[in-house]
N, C-alpha and C positions, 0 to 999 in steps of 0.2 A: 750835860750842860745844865749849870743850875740859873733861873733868872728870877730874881726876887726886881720886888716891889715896894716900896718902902707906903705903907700908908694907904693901899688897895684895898678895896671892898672886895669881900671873897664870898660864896654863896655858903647856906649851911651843909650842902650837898658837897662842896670844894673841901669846905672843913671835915666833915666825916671823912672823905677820901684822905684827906692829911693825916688825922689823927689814926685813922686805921694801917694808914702803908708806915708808921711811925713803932706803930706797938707791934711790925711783922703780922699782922692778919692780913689773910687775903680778902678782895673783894669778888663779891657773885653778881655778876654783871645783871641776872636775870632774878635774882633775889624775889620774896612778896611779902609784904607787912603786912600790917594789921592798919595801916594810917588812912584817913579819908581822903588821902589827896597819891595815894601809892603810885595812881597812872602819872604824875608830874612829875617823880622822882624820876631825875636821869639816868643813864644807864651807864 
């Protein structure tokens, strides 16, 4: 089921998930950057 939104504010964490399951890359739920804020990023 798909349910869109017309006009929705999305997080940039939503957007990466978007763009990523778009271009067929998986995501690593447990991943680690390099970012100062890395513990915020959702999982």
């Amino acid at each position: 089921m798909v349910h869109s939104v017309q006009n929705a504010e999305i997080t940039h964490a939503e957007m990466a998930v978007l763009i990523t399951n778009a271009i067929g890359k998986s995501v690593e739920a447990n991943a680690v950057t390099d970012f100062a804020d890395d513990k915020d990023i959702p999982a």
